[in-house]
Residue, then its C-alpha position, 0 to 999 in steps of 0.5 A: x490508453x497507450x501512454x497509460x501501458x507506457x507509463x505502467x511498464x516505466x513504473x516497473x522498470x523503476x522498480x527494478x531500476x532502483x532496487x525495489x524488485x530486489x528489496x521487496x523480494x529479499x525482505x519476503x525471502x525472509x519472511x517467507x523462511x521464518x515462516x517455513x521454520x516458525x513453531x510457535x502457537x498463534x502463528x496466524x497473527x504473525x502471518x497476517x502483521x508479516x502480510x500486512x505489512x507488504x502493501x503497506x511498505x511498497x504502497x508507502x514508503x517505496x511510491x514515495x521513495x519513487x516520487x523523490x527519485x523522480x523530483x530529483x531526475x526533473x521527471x516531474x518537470x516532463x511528465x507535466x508537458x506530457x498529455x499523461x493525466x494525474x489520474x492515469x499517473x496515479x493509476x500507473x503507480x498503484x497498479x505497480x506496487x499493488x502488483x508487487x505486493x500481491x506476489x510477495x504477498x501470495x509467496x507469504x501466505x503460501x510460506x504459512x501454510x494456513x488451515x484455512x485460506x479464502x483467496x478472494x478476501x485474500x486479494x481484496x485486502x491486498x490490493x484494497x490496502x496497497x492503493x490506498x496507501x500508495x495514495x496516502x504515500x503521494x499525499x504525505x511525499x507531496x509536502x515535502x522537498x527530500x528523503x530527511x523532511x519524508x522521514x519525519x512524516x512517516x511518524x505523522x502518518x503511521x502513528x494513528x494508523x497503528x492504533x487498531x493493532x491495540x484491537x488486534x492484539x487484544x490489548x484496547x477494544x474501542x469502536x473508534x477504531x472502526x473510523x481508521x481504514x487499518x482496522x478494514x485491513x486487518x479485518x480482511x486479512x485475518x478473514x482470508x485465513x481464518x471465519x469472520x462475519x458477512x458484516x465484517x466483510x462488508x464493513x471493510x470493503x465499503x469502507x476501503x473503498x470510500x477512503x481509495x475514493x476520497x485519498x484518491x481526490x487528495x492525491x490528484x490534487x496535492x500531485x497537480x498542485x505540489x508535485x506538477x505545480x500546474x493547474x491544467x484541467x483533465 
């Protein structure tokens, strides 16, 4: 337990380290201004994509961003002579992010000020969301050696994961959307600011939590084998 505090509190000196804190917070700052400043009709959808986009930037892009610092500073190389478990790393890096994109979060949807407002599905889509793309972040960074061959991924990774922001904008409507877990996310996040069904809830809880579940597996996996490049037993 002690080495797992120390690894998250390390996490978030490397977020503040590298700039991360800084991004996250500036990028908010401005979302949170064109929020306070926005007129326009329909304004709930804007608040959820804006929110949505949150742990789904810091979960993915900066852990992976993260990671490669850490390839290049040969951290790796230590933590793997360390009793710190892939489980408890994985642990460490969604608890930071995840923590980072319920703050920029909160200070997002408080800067809408929405008619309605349903806290609890609120941080169940955030935090719901942010692990399981950070893990999905881990995965995608751990087949690649750099930033350049990292940004041919993201394409690979986000193509079919915006698929379901057809149904959201009422542009296709197909059931094979429900299979992606972006369509749970959306659905959580237009429930905290607006009246969905007990279904829908469930829908993208359960579902949420069986991908975290098995993305989770993957990512111990690519991380002990790609990443750590041991086979230990934990």
């Amino acid at each position: 337990m002690g080495i797992l505090r120390h690894t998250i509190k390390w996490d978030f000196i490397l977020l503040l380290k590298y700039g991360i804190i800084t991004v996250a917070a500036s990028i908010s700052a401005i979302y949170c201004i064109s929020l306070l400043l926005a007129k326009a009709n329909n304004i709930e959808l804007i608040v959820v994509l804006l929110v949505f986009s949150d742990p789904v930037m810091y979960g993915f892009l900066f852990s992976a961003i993260i990671i490669l610092f850490e390839k290049d500073s040969m951290t790796n190389q230590a933590l793997a002579i360390t009793p710190l478990t892939s489980r408890d790393y994985l642990f460490s890096k969604s608890v930071a992010f995840t923590f980072l994109a319920i703050v920029c979060s909160i200070a997002i949807i408080i800067s809408s000020k929405p008619e309605i407002f349903h806290p609890v599905i609120f941080l169940l889509a955030v935090t719901l969301s942010s692990v399981l793309f950070v893990l999905i972040g881990i995965v995608s960074v751990s087949y690649t050696k750099s930033f350049t061959q990292f940004i041919l991924v993201i394409p690979i990774v986000f193509l079919p994961t915006c698929l379901p922001f057809l149904s959201y904008f009422n542009l296709i409507n197909s059931w094979i959307f429900y299979l992606i877990p972006t369509q749970a996310s959306l659905i959580l996040f237009k429930g905290s600011i607006s009246t969905i069904s007990i279904w829908e809830i469930a829908y993208a809880v359960t579902y949420l939590l069986m991908c975290i579940y098995f993305v989770n597996k993957w990512a111990e996996h690519s991380y002990k084998k790609r990443i750590l490049k041991t086979d230990r037993d934990e």
